[in-house]
N, C-alpha and C positions, 0 to 999 in steps of 0.2 A: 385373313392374312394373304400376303402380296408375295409369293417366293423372288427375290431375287436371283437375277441369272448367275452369279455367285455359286449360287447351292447348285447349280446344274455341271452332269458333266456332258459337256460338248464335245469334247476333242472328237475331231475328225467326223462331227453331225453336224448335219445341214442348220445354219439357226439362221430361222428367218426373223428380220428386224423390222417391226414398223418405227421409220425414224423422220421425224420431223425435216427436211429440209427445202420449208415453203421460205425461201431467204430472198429478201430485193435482189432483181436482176435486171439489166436495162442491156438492150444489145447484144446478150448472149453474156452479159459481162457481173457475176456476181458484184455485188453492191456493200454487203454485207455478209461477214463468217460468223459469226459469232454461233449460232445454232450449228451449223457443222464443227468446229471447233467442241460443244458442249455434248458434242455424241464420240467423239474422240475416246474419251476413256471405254466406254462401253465397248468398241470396235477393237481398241486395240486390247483388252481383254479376252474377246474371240481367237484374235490374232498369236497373241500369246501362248493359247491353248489348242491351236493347232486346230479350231474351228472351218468351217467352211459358211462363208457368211453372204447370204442375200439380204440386200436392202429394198426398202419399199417403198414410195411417200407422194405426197403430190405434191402440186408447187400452181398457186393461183389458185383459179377460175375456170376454167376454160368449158364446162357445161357438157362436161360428155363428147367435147368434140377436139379434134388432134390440132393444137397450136404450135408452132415453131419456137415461137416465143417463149414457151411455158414446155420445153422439154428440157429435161433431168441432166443432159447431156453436158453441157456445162459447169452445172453442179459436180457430179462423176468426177470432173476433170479438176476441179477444185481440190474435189477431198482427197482424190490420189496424190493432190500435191503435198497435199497436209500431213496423207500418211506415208509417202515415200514410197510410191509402189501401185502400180497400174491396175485398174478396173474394167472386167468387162460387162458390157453394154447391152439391154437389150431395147428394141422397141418400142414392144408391148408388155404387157406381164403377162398374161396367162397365153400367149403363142406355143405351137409346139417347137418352135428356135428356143424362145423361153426358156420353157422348159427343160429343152435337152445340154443347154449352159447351163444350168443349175444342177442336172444329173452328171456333167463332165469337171464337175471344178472339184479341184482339189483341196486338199487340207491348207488353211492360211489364203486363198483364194475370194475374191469378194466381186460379186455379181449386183448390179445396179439393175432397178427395175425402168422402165417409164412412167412417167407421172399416169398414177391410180386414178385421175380425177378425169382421164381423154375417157372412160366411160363411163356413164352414168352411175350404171351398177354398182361402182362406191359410194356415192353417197345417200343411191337408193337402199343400200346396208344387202344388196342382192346374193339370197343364198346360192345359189349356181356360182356367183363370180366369187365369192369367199371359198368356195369347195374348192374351184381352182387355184387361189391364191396359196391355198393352204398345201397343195402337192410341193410347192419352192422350199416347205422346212420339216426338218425332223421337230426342234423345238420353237417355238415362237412366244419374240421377247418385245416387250411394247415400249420402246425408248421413246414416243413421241407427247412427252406432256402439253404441246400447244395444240393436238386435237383432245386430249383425253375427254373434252366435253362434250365430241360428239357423237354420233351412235352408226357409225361407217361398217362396210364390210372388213374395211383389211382392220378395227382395231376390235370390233364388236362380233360382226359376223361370223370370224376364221374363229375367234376361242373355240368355239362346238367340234372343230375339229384337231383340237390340241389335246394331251392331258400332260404335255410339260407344257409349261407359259410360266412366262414370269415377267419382271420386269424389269429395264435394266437399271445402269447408274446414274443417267439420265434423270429417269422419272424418281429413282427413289433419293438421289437429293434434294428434290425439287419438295417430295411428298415430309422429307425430314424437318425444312424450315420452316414450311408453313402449318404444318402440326405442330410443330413446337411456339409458332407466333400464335396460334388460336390456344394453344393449352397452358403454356409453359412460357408466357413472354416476358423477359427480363424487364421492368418497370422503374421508371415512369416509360410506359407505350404511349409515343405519338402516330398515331395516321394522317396520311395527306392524301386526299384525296382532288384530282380534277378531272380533265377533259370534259365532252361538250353534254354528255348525254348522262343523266340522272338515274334513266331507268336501269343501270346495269350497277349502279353501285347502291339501292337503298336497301337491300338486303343486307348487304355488307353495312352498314352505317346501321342496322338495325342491330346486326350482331355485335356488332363490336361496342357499344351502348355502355357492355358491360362489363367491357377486355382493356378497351384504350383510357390510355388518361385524357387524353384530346383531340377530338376528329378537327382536322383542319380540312373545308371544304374551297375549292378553289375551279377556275375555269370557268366552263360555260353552262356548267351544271350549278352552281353557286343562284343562279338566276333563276331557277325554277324554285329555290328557298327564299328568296328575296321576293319573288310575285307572292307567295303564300303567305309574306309576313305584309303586304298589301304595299312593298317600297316601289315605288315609280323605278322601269330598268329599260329605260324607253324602247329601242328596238332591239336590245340584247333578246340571244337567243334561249327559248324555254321549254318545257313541259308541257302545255296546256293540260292533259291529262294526269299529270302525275304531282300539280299543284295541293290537291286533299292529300297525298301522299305523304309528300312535303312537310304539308302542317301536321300530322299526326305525329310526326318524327320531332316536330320543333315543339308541339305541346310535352312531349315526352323528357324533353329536356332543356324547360324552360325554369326551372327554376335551378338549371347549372351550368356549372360554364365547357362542360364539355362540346359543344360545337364553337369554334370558332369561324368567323367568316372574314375577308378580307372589308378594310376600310374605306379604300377607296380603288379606281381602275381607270387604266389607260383607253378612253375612247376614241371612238370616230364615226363617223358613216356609216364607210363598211369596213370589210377588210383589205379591198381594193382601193380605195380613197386614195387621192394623192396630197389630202388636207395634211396638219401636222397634229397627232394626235394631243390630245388633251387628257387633263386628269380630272376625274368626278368623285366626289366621295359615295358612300353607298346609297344614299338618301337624295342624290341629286342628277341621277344621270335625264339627261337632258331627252326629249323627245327629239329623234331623227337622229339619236347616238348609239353606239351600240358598244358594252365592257368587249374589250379583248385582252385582256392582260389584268394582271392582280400591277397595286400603283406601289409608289416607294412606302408609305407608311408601314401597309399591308406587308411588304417582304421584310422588312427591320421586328414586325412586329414576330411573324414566323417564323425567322432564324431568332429570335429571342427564345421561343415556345421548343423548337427544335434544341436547343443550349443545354438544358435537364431531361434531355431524352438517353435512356438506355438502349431505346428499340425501334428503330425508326421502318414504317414501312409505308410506301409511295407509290399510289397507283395513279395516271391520270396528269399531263400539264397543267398551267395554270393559265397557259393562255395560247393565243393561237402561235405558237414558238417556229413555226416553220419561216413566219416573215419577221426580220429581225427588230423590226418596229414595235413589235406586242411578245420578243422570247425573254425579256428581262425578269421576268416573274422568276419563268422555269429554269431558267440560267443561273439567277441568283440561288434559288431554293435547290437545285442538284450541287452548284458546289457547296451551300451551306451542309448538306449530307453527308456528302466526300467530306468535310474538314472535320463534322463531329464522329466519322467514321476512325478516322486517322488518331482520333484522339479516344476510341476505345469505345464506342457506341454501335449497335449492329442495326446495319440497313437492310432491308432486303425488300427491292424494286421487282414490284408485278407486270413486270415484259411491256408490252405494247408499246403505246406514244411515250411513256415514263424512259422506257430503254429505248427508243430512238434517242429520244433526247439527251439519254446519257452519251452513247456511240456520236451523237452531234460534236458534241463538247468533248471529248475524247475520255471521258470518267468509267465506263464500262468495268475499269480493272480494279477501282478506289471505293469498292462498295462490295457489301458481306456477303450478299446472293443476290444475282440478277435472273427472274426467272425467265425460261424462254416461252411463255403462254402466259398473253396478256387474260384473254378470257376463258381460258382454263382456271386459271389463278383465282380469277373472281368470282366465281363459282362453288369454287374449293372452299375458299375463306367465308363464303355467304353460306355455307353448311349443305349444300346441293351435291346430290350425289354422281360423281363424273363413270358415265356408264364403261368409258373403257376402263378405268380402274378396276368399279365395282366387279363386271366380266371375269377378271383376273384373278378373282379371289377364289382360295382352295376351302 
């Protein structure tokens, strides 16, 4: 069991938050709210309560080393907008400046950390730096569901020095839909799955076998099923190693129609080409062509399958949607979601490329639950056990 921060009382105790807010930023310029905006309730819950609240998170890459680019600072200056009411700032996290903002703040006051990733020591799960991370809170609440799957000091490490933790409303909505799409999913369940890489969804296509009415497979993972079934995909991109994978999944459910694959696809060269692309059915893609996009057959045939869905969940584009010559797939296939959403069917989109694309198209808000952890999510649902979660348990 997972205490929610609910059951705790804070008022007027330090609660230290690990919270997600790795968000696109370009120029110092957030890009995207959507993950700040979805820590909102948890904060202003503290706030409410008269808490004293430090936040924590990283944002990028940056390799243990201090980038300008990738400082929280901006961020800070987002959410204070968001939440009507100014943030203080520190550098670093575990400084003695740090630290002594964290012992001067008062009740309803909120302390921003520096991005956890300028040292190494998070992601090497370093116990010294978790000790100090852990003097910033009386209790410590893990709102961050797009790392839960990894095994870092501030969401892994610092437990050993908690015995309140909990989680907040973040994570535990996130934990409510997708428990209940693995246990409990209103049927007929369709799954759609694409983007480019195979190896991070056969688990899940393995689990679901015997959950979903129909796994619709799409993108540039579609292609490592198509080499296995021996169809010419001429320079489409594949697997090579996960080709026996592949067939074992398709021997498994070959005598039904639970996978679906697309009929034909928008090619070309490359993705750069200035050719005008062309359409191949699945049995003809041409040597020196490459699928980038599911074709028209393929999407009429999918919003047909999507039509008798109760329960719609969507990980994955279906083609490379960023250049608008190959985003018709994903474009059609999100608003046919939004439309049987609207009409009483529950969606619920596993973050990553899926929720770019919805935020592309402006749908973010016409769909049951958008989770904010693409591969948190698919971890979860492939039955893998997500270490900060696990950590949390009493």
């Amino acid at each position: 069991m997972i205490k929610s921060i609910s059951t705790f009382d804070i008022k007027h105790k330090r609660v230290l938050i690990r919270a997600d807010l790795n968000v696109p930023i370009s120029d110092g310029v957030v890009q995207d709210d959507f993950r700040l905006r979805a820590l909102l309730p948890t904060l202003n819950y503290c706030l409410k309560n008269n808490a004293k609240i430090v936040l924590m998170s990283h944002l990028g890459r940056p390799k243990g080393k201090i980038d300008k680019k990738l400082s929280l600072m901006p961020i800070g200056e987002v959410l204070a907008d968001l939440l009507e009411m100014p943030i203080k700032f520190s550098h670093h996290c575990v400084s003695e400046d740090a630290f002594n903002v964290t012992l001067g703040l008062k009740s309803g006051e909120i302390h921003l950390l520096e991005n956890l990733r300028f040292s190494n020591d998070e992601v090497e799960n370093n116990k010294d730096f978790s000790s100090k991370l852990a003097k910033h809170g009386d209790v410590f609440i893990n709102d961050a569901f797009g790392t839960a799957h990894r095994e870092h000091a501030s969401n892994v490490g610092i437990i050993d020095h908690f015995s309140n933790r909990g989680m907040g409303f973040l994570i535990e909505n996130e934990i409510q839909y997708f428990y209940k799409l693995i246990n409990k999913p209103k049927k007929p369940l369709i799954v759609i799955l694409g983007g480019s890489k195979v190896d991070s969804k056969l688990s899940l296509i393995d689990r679901f076998l015997n959950v979903a009415d129909r796994i619709i497979i799409g993108g540039g993972m579609v292609f490592t099923f198509l080499k296995a079934q021996g169809k010419n995909i001429g320079n489409s991109i594949y697997q090579e190693n996960l080709v026996s994978a592949a067939f074992d999944i398709l021997e498994k459910t070959k005598n039904t129609q639970k996978l679906v694959f697309p009929s034909d696809y928008i090619c070309n060269t490359s993705f750069e080409s200035k050719k005008k692309p062309v359409i191949y059915s699945k049995n003809e893609i041409k040597d020196g062509y490459m699928g980038l996009d599911i074709g028209p057959r393929s999407i009429k045939r999918f919003q047909s399958i999507l039509n008798d869905a109760e329960t719609i969940f969507w990980n994955g584009p279906m083609g490379v949607f960023e250049n608008e010559n190959y985003e018709e797939g994903t474009k059609s296939l999100a608003s046919s979601i939004v439309e049987f959403t609207e009409k009483g069917s529950k969606s619920i989109i596993g973050g990553g490329d899926s929720a770019s694309a919805l935020r592309k198209y402006n749908l973010t808000k016409n769909v049951t639950h958008l989770s904010t952890g693409g591969g948190a999510s698919l971890e979860l649902l492939s039955g893998k056990t997500l270490p900060a979660l696990q950590r949390l348990e009493i």
